[in-house]
C-alpha positions in Angstrom: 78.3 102.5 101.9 74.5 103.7 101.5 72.9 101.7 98.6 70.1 103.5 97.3 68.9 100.2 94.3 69.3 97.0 93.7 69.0 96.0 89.6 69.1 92.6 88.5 69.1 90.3 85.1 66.1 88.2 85.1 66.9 85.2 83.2 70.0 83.3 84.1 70.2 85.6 87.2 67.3 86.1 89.4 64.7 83.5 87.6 65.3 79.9 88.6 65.1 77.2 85.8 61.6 77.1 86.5 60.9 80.8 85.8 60.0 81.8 89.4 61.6 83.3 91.6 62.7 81.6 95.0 61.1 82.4 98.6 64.6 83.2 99.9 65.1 85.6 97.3 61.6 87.3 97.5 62.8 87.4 101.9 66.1 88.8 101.2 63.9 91.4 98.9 61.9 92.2 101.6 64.0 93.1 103.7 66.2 95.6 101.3 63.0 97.1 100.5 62.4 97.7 104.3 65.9 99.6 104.4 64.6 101.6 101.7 66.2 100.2 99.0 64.9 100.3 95.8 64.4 97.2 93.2 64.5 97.2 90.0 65.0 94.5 86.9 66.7 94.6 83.4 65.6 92.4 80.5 65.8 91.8 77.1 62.1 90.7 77.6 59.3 93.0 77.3 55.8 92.1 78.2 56.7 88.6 79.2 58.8 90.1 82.0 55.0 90.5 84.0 54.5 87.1 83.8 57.1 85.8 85.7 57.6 88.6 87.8 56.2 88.6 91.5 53.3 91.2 91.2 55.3 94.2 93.5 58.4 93.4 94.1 59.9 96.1 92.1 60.1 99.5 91.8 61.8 99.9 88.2 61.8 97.7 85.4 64.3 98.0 82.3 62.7 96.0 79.2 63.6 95.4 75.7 67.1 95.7 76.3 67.0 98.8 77.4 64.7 100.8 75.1 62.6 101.1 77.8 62.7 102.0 81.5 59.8 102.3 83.8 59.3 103.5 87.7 56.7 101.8 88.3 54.0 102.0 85.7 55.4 105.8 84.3 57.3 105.6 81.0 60.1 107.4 81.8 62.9 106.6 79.0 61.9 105.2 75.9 64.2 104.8 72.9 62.4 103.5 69.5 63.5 102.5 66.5 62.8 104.7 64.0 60.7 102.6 60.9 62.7 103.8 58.3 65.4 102.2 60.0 63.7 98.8 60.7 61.7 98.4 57.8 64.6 97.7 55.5 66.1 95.2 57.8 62.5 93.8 58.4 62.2 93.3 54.6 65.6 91.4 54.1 64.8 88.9 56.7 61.2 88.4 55.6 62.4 87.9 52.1 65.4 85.2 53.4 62.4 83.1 54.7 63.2 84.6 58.3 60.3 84.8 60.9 60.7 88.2 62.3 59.1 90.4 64.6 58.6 94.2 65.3 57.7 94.9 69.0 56.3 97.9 70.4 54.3 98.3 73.4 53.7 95.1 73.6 51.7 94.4 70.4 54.2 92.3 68.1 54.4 93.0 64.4 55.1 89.6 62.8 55.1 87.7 59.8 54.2 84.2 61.7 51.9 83.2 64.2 53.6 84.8 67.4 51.5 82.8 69.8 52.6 79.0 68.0 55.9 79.7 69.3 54.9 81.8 72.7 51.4 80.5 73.8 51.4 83.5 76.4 51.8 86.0 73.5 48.6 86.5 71.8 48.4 90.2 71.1 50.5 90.3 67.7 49.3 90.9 64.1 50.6 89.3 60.7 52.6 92.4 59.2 53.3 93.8 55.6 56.6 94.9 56.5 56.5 96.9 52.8 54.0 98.9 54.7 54.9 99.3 58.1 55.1 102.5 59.7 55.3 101.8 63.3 58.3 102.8 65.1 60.3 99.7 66.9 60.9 98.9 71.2 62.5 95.8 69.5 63.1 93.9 66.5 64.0 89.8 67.1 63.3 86.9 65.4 62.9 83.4 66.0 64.2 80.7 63.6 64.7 76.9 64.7 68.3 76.4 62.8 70.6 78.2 60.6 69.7 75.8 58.0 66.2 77.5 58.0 67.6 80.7 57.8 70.0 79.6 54.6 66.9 78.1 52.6 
């Protein structure tokens, strides 16, 4: 058998609880790299996947679950969301009290404060989703409990 990559989940899979990757797994890495074996990750993350990714270790990255897919820093899939799709469902969650957010190259389109929730996040902008033209990477939202949600 002649393996050409190597993809793996991040969180859950090759993260620890602690977000970082283990020395064994960075050696093992190593030495698949060394047969010529490529490396690559897939995420639902975007942006945040750099920060708890060792700095080299792969060749390809996957991101926002898969509207995205990168050889190393080349764009070379990318799938948005068309606005006119995503503003409607942006509107019905802002107006159900949701906190929702738009993500596209890594600038986040929100209407809360991104970085209260993600400290690491600061590049976002409080949105008018009535007026947003910007195609989507990702749309997500964050909401503590259903009972928020149901308000």
């Amino acid at each position: 058998m002649n393996i050409k990559m190597i993809a793996t989940d991040l969180d859950g899979t090759l993260l620890r609880g602690d977000k970082t990757v283990s020395d064994y797994t960075k050696a093992v890495f190593a030495r698949c790299r060394d047969a010529g074996i490529k490396l690559a990750y897939a995420t639902a993350r975007g942006s945040s996947a750099e920060h708890v990714t060792p700095t080299g270790l792969f060749d390809g990255k996957i991101i926002m679950n898969g509207s995205v897919a990168r050889i190393c820093d080349e764009v070379v899939y990318n799938r948005l969301i068309p606005y006119e799709i995503a503003r409607p469902f942006l509107l019905a969650c802002h107006e159900r009290g949701m906190n929702i957010t738009s993500e596209v190259s890594g600038m986040h389109y929100s209407n809360f404060v991104v970085s209260d929730v993600w400290p690491w996040i600061t590049n976002f902008q409080i949105t008018d989703f009535a007026q947003h033209e910007i195609d989507a990477e990702k749309l997500y939202t964050h909401n503590p409990s259903l009972e928020d949600m149901l308000l």
